[in-house]
SEPA-534331 format. One record per residue (C-alpha): z negated, x negated, y negated; residue number from 1; residue in one letter. Coordinates in steps of 0.1 Angstrom, whole numbers. Example, Ala and Ser with C-alpha at 12.3 -4.5 7.8 and 13.67 -1.06 7.14 Angstrom:
SEPA-534331
zz: -78; xx: -123; yy: 45; pos: 1; code: A
zz: -71; xx: -137; yy: 11; pos: 2; code: S
//
This chain:
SEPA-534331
zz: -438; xx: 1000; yy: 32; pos: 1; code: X
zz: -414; xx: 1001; yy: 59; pos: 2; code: X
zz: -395; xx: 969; yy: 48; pos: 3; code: X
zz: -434; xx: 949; yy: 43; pos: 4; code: X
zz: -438; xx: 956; yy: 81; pos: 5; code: X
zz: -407; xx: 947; yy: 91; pos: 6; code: X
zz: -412; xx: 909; yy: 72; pos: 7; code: X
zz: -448; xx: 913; yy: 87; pos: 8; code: X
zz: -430; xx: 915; yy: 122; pos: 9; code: X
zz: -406; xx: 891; yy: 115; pos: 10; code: X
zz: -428; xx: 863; yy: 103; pos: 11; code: X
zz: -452; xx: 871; yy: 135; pos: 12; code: X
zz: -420; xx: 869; yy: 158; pos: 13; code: X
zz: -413; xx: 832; yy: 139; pos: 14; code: X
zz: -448; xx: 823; yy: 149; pos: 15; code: X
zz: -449; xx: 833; yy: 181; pos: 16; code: X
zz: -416; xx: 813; yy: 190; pos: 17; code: X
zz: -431; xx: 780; yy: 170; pos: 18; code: X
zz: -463; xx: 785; yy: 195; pos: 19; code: X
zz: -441; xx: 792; yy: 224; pos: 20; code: X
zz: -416; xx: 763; yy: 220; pos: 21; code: X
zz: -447; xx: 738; yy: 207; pos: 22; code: X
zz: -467; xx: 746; yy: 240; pos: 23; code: X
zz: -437; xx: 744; yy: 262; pos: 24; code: X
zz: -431; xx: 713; yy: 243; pos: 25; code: X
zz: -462; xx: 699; yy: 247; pos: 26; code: X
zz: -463; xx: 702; yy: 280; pos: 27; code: X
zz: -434; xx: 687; yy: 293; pos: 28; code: X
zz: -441; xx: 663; yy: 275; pos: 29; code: X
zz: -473; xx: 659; yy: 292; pos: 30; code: X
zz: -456; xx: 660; yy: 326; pos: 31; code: X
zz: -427; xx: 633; yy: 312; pos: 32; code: X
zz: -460; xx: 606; yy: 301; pos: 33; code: X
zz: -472; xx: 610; yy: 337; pos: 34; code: X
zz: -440; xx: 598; yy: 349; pos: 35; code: X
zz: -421; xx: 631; yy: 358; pos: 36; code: X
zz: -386; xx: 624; yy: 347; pos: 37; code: X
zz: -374; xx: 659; yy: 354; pos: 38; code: X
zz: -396; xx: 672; yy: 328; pos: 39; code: X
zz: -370; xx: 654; yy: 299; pos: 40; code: X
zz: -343; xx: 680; yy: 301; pos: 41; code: X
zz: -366; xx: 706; yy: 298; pos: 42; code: X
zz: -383; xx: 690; yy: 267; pos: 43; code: X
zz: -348; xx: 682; yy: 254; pos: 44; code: X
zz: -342; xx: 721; yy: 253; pos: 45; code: X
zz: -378; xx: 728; yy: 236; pos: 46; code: X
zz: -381; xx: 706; yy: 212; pos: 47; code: X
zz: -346; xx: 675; yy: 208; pos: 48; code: X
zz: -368; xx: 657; yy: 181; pos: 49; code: X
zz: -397; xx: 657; yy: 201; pos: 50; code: X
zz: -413; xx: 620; yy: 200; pos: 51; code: X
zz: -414; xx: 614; yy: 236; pos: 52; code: X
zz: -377; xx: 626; yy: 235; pos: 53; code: X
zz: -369; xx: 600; yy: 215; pos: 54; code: X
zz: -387; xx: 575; yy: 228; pos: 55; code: X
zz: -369; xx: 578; yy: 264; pos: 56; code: X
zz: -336; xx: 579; yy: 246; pos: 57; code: X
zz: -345; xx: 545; yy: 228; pos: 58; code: X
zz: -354; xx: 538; yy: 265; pos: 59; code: X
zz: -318; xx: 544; yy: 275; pos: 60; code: X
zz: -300; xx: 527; yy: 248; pos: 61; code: X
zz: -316; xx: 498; yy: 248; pos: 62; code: X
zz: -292; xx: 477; yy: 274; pos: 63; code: X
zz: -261; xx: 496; yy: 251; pos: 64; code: X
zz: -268; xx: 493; yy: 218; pos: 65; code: X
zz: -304; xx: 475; yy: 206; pos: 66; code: X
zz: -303; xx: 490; yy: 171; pos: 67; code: X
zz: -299; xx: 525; yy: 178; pos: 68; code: X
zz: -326; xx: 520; yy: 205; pos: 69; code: X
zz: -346; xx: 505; yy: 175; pos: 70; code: X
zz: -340; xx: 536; yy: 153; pos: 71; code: X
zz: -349; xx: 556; yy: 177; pos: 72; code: X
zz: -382; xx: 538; yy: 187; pos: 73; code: X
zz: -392; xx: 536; yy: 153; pos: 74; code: X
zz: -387; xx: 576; yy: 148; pos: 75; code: X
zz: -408; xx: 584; yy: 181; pos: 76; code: X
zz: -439; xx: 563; yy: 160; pos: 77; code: X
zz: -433; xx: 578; yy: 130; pos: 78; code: X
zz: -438; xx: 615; yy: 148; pos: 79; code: X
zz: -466; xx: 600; yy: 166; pos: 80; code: X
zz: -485; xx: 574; yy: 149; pos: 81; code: X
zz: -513; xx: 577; yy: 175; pos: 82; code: X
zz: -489; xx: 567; yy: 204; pos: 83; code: X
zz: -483; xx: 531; yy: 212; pos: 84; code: X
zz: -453; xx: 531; yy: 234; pos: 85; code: X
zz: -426; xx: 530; yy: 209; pos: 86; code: X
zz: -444; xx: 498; yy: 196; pos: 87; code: X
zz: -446; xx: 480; yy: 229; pos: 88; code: X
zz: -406; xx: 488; yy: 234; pos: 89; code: X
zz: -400; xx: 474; yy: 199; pos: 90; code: X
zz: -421; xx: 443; yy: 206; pos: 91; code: X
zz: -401; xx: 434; yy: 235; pos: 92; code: X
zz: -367; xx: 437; yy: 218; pos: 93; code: X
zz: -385; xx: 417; yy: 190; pos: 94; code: X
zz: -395; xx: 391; yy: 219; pos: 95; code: X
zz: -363; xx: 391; yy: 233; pos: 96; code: X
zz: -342; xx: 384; yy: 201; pos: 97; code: X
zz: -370; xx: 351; yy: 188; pos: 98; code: X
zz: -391; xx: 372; yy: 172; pos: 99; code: X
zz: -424; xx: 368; yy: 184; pos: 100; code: X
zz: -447; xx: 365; yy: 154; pos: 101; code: X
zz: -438; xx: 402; yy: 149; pos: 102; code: X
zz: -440; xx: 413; yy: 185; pos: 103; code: X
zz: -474; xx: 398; yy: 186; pos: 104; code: X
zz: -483; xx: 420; yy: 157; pos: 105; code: X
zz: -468; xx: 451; yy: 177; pos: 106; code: X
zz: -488; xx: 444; yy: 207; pos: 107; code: X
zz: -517; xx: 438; yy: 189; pos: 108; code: X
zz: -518; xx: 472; yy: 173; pos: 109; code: X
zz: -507; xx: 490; yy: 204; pos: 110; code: X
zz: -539; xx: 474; yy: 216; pos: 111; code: X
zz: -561; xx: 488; yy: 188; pos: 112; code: X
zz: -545; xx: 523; yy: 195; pos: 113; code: X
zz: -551; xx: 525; yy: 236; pos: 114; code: X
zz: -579; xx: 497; yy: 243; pos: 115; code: X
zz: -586; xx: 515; yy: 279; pos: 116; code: X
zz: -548; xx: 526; yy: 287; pos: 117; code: X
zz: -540; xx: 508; yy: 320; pos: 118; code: X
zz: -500; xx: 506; yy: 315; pos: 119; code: X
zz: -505; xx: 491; yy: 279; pos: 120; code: X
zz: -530; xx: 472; yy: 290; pos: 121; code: X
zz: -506; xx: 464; yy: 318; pos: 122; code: X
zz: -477; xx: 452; yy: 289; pos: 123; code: X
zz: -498; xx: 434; yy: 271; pos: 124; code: X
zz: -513; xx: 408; yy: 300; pos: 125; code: X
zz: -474; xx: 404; yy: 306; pos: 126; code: X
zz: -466; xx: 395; yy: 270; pos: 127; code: X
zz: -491; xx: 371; yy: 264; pos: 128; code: X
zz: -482; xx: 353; yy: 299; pos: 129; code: X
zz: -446; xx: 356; yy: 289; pos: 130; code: X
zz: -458; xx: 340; yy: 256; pos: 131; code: X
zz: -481; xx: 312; yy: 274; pos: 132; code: X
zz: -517; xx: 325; yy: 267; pos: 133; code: X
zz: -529; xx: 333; yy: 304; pos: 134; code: X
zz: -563; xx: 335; yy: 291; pos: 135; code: X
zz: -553; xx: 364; yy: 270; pos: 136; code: X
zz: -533; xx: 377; yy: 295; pos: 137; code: X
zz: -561; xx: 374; yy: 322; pos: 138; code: X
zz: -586; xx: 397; yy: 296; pos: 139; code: X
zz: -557; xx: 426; yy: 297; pos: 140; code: X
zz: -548; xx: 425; yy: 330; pos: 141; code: X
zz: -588; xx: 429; yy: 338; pos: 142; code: X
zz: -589; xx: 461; yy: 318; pos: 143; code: X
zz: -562; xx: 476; yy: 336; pos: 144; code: X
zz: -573; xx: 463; yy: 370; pos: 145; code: X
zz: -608; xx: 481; yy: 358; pos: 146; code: X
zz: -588; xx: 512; yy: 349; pos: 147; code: X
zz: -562; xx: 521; yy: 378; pos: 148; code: X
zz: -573; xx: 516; yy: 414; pos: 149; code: X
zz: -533; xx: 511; yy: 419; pos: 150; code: X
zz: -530; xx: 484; yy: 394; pos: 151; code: X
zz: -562; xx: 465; yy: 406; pos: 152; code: X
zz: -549; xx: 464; yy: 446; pos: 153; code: X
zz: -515; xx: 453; yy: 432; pos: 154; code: X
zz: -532; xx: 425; yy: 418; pos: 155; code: X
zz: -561; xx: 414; yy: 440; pos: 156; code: X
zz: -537; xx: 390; yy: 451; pos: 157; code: X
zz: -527; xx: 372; yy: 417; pos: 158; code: X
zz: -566; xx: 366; yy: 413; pos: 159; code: X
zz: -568; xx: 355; yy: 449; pos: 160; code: X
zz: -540; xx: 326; yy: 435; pos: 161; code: X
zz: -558; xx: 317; yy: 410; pos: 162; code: X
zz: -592; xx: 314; yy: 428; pos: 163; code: X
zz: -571; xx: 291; yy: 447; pos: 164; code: X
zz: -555; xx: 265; yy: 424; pos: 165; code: X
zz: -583; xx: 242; yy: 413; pos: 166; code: X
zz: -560; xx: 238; yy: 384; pos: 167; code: X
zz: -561; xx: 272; yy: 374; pos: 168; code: X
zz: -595; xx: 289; yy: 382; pos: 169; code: X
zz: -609; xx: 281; yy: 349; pos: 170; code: X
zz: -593; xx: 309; yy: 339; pos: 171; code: X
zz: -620; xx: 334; yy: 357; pos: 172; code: X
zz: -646; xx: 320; yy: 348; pos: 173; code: X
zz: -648; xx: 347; yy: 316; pos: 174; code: X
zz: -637; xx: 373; yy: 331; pos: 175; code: X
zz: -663; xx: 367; yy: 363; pos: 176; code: X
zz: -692; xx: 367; yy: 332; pos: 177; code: X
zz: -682; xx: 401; yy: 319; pos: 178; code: X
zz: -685; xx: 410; yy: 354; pos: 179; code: X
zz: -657; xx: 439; yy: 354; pos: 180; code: X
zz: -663; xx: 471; yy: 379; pos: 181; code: X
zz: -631; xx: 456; yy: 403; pos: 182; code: X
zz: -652; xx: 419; yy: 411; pos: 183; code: X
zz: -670; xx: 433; yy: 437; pos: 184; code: X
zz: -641; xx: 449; yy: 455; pos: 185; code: X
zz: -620; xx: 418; yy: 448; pos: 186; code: X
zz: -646; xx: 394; yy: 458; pos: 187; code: X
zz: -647; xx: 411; yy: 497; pos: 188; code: X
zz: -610; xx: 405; yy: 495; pos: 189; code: X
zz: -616; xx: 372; yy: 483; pos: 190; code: X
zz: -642; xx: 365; yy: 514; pos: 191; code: X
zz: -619; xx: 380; yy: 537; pos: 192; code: X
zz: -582; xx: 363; yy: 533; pos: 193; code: X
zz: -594; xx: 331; yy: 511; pos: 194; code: X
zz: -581; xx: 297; yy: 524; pos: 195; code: X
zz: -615; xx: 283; yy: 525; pos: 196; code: X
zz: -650; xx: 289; yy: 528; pos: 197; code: X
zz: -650; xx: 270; yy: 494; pos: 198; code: X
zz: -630; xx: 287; yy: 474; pos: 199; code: X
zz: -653; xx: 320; yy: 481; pos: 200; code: X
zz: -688; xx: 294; yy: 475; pos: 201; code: X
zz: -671; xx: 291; yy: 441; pos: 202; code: X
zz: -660; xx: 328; yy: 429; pos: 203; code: X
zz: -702; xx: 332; yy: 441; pos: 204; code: X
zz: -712; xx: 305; yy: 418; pos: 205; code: X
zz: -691; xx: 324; yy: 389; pos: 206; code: X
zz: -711; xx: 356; yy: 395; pos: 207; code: X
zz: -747; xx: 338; yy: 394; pos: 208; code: X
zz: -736; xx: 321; yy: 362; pos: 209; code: X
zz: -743; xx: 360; yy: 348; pos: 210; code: X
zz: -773; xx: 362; yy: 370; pos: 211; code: X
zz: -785; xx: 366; yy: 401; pos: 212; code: X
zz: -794; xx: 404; yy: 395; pos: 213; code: X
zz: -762; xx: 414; yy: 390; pos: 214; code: X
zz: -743; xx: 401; yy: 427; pos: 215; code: X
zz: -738; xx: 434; yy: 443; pos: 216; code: X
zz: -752; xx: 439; yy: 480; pos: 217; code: X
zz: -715; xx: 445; yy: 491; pos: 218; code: X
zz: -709; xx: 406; yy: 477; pos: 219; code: X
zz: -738; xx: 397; yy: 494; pos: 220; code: X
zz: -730; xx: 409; yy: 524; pos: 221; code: X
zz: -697; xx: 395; yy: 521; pos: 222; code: X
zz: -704; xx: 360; yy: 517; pos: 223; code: X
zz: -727; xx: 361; yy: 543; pos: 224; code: X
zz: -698; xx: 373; yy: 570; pos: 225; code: X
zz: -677; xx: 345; yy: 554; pos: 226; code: X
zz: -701; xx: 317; yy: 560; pos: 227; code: X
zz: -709; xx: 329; yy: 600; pos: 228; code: X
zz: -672; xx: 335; yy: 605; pos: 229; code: X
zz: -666; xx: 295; yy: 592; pos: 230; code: X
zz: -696; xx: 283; yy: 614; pos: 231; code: X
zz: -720; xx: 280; yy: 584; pos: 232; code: X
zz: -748; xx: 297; yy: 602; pos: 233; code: X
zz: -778; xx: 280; yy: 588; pos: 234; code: X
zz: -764; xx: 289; yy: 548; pos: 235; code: X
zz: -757; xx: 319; yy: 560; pos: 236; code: X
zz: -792; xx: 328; yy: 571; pos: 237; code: X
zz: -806; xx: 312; yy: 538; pos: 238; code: X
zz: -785; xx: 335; yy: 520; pos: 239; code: X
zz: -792; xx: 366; yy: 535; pos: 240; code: X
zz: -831; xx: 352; yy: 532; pos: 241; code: X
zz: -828; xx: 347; yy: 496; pos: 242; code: X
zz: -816; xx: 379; yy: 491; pos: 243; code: X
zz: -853; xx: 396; yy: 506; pos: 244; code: X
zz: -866; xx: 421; yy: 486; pos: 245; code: X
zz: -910; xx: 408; yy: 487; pos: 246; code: X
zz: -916; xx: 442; yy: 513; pos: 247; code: X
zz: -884; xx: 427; yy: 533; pos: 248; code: X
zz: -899; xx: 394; yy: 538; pos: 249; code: X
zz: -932; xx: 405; yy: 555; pos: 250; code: X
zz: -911; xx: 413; yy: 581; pos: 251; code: X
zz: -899; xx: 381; yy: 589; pos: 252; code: X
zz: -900; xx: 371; yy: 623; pos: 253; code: X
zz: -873; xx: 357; yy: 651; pos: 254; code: X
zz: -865; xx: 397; yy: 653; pos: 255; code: X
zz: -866; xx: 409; yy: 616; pos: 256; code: X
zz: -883; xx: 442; yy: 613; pos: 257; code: X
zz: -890; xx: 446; yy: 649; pos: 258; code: X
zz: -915; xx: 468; yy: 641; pos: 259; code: X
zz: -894; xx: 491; yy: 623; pos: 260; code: X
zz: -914; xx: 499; yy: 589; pos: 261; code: X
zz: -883; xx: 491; yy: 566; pos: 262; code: X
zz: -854; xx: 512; yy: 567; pos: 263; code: X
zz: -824; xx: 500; yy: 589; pos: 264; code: X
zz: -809; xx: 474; yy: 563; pos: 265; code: X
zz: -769; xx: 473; yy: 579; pos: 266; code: X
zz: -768; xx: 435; yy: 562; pos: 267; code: X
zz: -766; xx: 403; yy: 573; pos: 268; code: X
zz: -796; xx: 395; yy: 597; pos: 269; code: X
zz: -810; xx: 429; yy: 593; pos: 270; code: X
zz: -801; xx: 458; yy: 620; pos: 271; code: X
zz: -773; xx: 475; yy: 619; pos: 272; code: X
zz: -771; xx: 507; yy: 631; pos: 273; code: X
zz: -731; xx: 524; yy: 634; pos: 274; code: X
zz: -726; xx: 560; yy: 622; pos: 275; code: X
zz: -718; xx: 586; yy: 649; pos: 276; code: X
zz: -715; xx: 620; yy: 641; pos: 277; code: X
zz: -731; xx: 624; yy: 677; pos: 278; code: X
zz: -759; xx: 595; yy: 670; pos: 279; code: X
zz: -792; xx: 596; yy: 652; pos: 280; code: X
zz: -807; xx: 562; yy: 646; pos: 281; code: X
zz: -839; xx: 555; yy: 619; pos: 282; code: X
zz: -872; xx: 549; yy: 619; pos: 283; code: X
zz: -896; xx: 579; yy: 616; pos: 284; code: X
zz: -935; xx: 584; yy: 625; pos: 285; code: X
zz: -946; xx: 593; yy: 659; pos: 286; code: X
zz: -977; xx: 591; yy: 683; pos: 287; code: X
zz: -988; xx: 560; yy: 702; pos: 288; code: X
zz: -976; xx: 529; yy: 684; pos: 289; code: X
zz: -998; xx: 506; yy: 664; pos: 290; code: X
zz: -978; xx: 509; yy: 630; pos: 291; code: X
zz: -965; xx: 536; yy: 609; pos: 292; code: X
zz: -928; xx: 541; yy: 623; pos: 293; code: X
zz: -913; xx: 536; yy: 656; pos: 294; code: X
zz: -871; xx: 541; yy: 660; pos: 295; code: X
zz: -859; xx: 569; yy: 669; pos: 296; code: X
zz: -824; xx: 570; yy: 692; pos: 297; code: X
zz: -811; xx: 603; yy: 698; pos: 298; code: X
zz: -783; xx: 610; yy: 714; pos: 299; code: X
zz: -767; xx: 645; yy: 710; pos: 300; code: X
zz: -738; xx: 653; yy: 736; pos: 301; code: X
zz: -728; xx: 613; yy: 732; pos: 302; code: X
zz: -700; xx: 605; yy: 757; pos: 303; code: X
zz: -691; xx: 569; yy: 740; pos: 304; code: X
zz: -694; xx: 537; yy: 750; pos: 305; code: X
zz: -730; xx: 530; yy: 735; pos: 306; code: X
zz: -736; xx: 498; yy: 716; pos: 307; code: X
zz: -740; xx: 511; yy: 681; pos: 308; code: X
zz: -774; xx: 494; yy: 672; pos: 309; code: X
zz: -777; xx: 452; yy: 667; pos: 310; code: X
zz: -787; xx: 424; yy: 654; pos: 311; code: X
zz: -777; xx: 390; yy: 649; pos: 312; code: X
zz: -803; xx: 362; yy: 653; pos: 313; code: X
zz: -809; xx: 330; yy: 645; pos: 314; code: X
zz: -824; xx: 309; yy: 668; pos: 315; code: X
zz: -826; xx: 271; yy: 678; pos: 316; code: X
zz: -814; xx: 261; yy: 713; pos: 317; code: X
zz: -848; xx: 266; yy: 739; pos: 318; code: X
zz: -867; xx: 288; yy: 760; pos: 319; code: X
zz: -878; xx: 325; yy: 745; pos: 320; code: X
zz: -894; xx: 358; yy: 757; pos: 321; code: X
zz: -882; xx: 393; yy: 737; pos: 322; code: X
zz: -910; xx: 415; yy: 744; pos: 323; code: X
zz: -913; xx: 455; yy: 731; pos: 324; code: X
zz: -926; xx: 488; yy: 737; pos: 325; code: X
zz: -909; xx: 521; yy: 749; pos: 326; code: X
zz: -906; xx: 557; yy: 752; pos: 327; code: X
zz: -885; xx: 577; yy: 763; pos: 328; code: X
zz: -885; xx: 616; yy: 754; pos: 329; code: X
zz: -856; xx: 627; yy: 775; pos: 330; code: X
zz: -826; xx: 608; yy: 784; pos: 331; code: X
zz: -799; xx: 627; yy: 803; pos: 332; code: X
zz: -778; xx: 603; yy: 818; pos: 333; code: X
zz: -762; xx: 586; yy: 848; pos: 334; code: X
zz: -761; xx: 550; yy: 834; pos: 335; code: X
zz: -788; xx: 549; yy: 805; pos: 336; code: X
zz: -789; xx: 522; yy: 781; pos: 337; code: X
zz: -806; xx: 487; yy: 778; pos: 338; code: X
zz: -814; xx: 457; yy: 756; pos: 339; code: X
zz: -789; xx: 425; yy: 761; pos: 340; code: X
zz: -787; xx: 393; yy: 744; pos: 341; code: X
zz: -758; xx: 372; yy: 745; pos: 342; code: X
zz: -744; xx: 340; yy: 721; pos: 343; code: X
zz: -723; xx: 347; yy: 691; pos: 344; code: X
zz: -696; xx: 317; yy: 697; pos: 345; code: X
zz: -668; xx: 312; yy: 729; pos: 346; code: X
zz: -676; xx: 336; yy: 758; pos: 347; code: X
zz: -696; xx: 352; yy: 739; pos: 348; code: X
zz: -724; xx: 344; yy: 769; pos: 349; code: X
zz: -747; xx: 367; yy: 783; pos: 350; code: X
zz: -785; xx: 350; yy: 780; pos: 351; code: X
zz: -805; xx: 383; yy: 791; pos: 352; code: X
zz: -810; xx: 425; yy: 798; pos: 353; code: X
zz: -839; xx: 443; yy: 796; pos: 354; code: X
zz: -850; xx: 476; yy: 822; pos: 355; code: X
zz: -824; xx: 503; yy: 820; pos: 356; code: X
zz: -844; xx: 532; yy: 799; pos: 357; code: X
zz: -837; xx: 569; yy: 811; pos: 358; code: X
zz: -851; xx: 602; yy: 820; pos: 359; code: X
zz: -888; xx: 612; yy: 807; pos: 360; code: X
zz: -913; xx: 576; yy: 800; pos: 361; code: X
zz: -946; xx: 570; yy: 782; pos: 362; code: X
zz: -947; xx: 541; yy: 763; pos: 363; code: X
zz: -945; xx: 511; yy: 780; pos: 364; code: X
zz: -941; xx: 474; yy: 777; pos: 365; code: X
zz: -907; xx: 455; yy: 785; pos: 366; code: X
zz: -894; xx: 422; yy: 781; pos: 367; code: X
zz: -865; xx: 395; yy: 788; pos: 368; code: X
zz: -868; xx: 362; yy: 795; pos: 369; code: X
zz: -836; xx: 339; yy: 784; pos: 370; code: X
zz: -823; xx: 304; yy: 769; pos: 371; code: X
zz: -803; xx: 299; yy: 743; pos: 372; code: X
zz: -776; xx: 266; yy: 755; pos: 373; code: X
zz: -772; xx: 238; yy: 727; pos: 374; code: X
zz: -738; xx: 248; yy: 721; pos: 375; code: X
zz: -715; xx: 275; yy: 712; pos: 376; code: X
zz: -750; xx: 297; yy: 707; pos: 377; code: X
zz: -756; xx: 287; yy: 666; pos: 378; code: X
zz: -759; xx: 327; yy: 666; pos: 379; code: X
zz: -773; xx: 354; yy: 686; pos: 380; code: X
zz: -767; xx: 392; yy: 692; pos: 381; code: X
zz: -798; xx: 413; yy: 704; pos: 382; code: X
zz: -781; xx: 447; yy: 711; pos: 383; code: X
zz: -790; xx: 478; yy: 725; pos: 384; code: X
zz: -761; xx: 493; yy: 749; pos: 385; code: X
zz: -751; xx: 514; yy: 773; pos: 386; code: X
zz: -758; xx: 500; yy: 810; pos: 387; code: X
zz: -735; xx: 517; yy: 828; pos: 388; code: X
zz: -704; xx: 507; yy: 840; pos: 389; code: X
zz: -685; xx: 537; yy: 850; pos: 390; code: X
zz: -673; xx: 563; yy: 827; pos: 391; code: X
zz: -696; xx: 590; yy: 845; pos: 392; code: X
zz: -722; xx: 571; yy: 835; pos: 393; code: X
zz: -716; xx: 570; yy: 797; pos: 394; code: X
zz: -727; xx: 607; yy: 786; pos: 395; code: X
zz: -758; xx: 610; yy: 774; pos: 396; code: X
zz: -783; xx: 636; yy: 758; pos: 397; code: X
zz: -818; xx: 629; yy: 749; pos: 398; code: X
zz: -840; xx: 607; yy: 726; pos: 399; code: X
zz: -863; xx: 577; yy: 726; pos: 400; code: X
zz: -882; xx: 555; yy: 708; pos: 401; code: X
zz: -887; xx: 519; yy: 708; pos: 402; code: X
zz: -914; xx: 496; yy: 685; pos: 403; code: X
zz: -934; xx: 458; yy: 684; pos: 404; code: X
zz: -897; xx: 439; yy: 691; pos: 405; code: X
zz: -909; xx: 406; yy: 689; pos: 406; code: X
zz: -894; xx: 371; yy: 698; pos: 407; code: X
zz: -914; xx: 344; yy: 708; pos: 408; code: X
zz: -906; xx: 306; yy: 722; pos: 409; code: X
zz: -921; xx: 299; yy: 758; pos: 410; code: X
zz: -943; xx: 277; yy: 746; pos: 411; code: X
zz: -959; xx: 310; yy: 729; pos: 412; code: X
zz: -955; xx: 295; yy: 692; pos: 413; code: X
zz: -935; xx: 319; yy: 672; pos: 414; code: X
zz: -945; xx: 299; yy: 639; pos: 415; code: X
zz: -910; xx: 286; yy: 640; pos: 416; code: X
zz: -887; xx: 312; yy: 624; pos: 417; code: X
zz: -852; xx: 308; yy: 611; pos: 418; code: X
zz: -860; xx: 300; yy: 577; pos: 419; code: X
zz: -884; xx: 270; yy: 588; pos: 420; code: X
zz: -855; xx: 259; yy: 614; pos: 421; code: X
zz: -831; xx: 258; yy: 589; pos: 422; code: X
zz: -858; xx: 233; yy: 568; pos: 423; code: X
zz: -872; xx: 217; yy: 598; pos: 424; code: X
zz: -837; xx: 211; yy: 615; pos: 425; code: X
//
């Protein structure tokens, strides 16, 4: 009996070490696929035949002696069937020595076995550039671009070159169909550092080839800032008009939602209000105003330069009147804050301010009266600030409201909107 327990014992103790060394195995070989290279000794100790052991030894040997690197690729895949790295290493020693047939094979099943990976994916788009298919290379390069946030800023560039090259921008065009999770992000990119305004009308073009429901607001708004930083006003407005919900469009006006129904839309000719932890800016209901909302400005210990709230207009050179209605809760403040519009262009003109609002108001009307010159004004900025000049004068604590914002032209006919100026030129 004594001698059955002590084989009992024994065997457990000979399980208990193969648990302990495979989990200690395991995981350093965990730590050594995510790049830690200390890990390797310690896995050497664990486990000497361990696949990924191998596979960094083939690693090692392969500028020394290309067979035994080979050998010892080939016995990391046979201990791991399910891991493609020792067939990627093998197909570029294949590559390397004329044998491409056979390293396209390799990468073709290391494909198969990690369709998502972002490094193999990585391999494979520089295989099959190195083997002159860019279109193939372009597909993998995608998939790890849409898998690793490093890989895809790495390479924002590379699709910014291609954009670029008449030549070459063919090569998008599928990938821009299957309209991968990074086109958005790269397409900002694209709209920010592209050469030309037409170069970023094109990668837009690409996108509504897989319909027009699936551009993203953020490519949108993107375009949009591209075409008014070029001096394509007019197409900007159109596209920013285009892109109207139905609800957004009954709102139309010289001042677009000036009576504050819709939520603040922070796009294009929309307002756009800035976040402040100190700042609250939306519409909400109140008392005394004709429609269902009114904005709301509060201003909780703020002690900022205030100009947080805007929006850009488009109107045609002439003679207009701003005109709105106010209240003001309570508005602590030296300097209090006011209404300006001025040109988008050189200078950067002044054309008009409202009253300064502060301390306790009813509602009540206001208004400014201002031109807009024939040049260097293809854009306007109606912006609520601070009216103080002094820093004293910049703290403020206190709320109120305004509602009914409405342009018109001094000959009173406020038919003529953007859209029908940009038709009507």
């Amino acid at each position: 009996m004594t001698l059955w327990r002590l084989l009992l014992l024994a065997i457990a103790a000979f399980l208990s070490w193969q648990i302990l060394t495979h989990g200690l195995a395991a995981h350093y070989a965990q730590r050594l696929a995510r790049g830690d290279a200390d890990a390797l000794p310690q896995l050497l100790r664990w486990q000497p035949d361990h696949p990924r052991v191998l596979y960094q030894e083939g690693l090692r040997e392969v500028g020394e002696d290309r067979q035994a690197a080979l050998d010892r690729f080939a016995r990391a895949y046979a201990a791991n069937p399910t891991d493609p790295y020792p067939l990627v290493a093998v197909a570029a020693l294949y590559f390397d020595s004329g044998r491409a047939e056979e390293a396209d094979a390799l990468m073709q099943l290391a494909d198969r076995l990690k369709p998502v990976d972002p490094r193999i994916q990585q391999r494979l788009a520089l295989h099959w550039d190195q083997r002159g298919d860019p279109a193939t290379a372009l597909r993998h390069l995608s998939k790890a671009m849409s898998a690793n946030g490093r890989i895809r800023q790495e390479n924002l560039p590379v699709m910014l070159r291609l954009a670029e090259d008449p030549a070459l921008r063919g090569l998008l065009e599928p990938i821009a169909l299957e309209a991968p999770m990074w086109w958005p992000g790269f397409f900002g990119y694209a709209a920010n550092r592209a050469a030309s305004t037409e170069v970023v009308r094109y990668l837009l073009a690409l996108r509504r080839q897989a319909g027009a429901d699936d551009i993203t607001a953020a490519e949108r708004i993107a375009y949009q800032n591209r075409l008014l930083r070029d001096g394509f006003a007019a197409e900007a407005y159109l596209a920013w008009l285009n892109g109207l919900e139905p609800a957004a469009r009954e709102q139309l006006g010289l001042v677009f939602n000036g009576g504050f129904e819709l939520p603040l839309g922070n796009s294009g000719f929309a307002w756009q209000a800035r976040p402040h932890k100190q700042l609250t800016i939306r519409p909400l209901r109140t008392l005394g105003t004709a429609g269902s909302k009114s904005l709301l400005v509060r201003f909780s210990s703020f002690d900022d330069r205030f100009a947080h709230l805007g929006q850009r207009l488009f109107l045609q050179p002439g003679r207009y009147r701003l005109t709105g209605v106010a209240r003001v809760d309570r508005l602590e403040t030296e300097g209090g804050v006011r209404w300006r519009v001025q040109c988008h262009g050189e200078g950067n003109a002044l054309l008009g301010e409202s009253r300064v609002f502060r301390g306790p108001a009813p509602w009540g009307d206001f208004s400014i009266d201002f031109d807009v010159p024939a040049r260097n004004c293809d854009t306007q900025d109606l912006r609520l600030v601070s009216a103080g000049k002094h820093n004293f004068e910049l703290a403020m604590d206190g709320a109120l409201w305004f509602d009914a914002l409405r342009i018109q032209r001094a000959d009173g006919d406020d038919a003529e909107d953007g859209a029908d100026a940009v038709r009507n030129p």
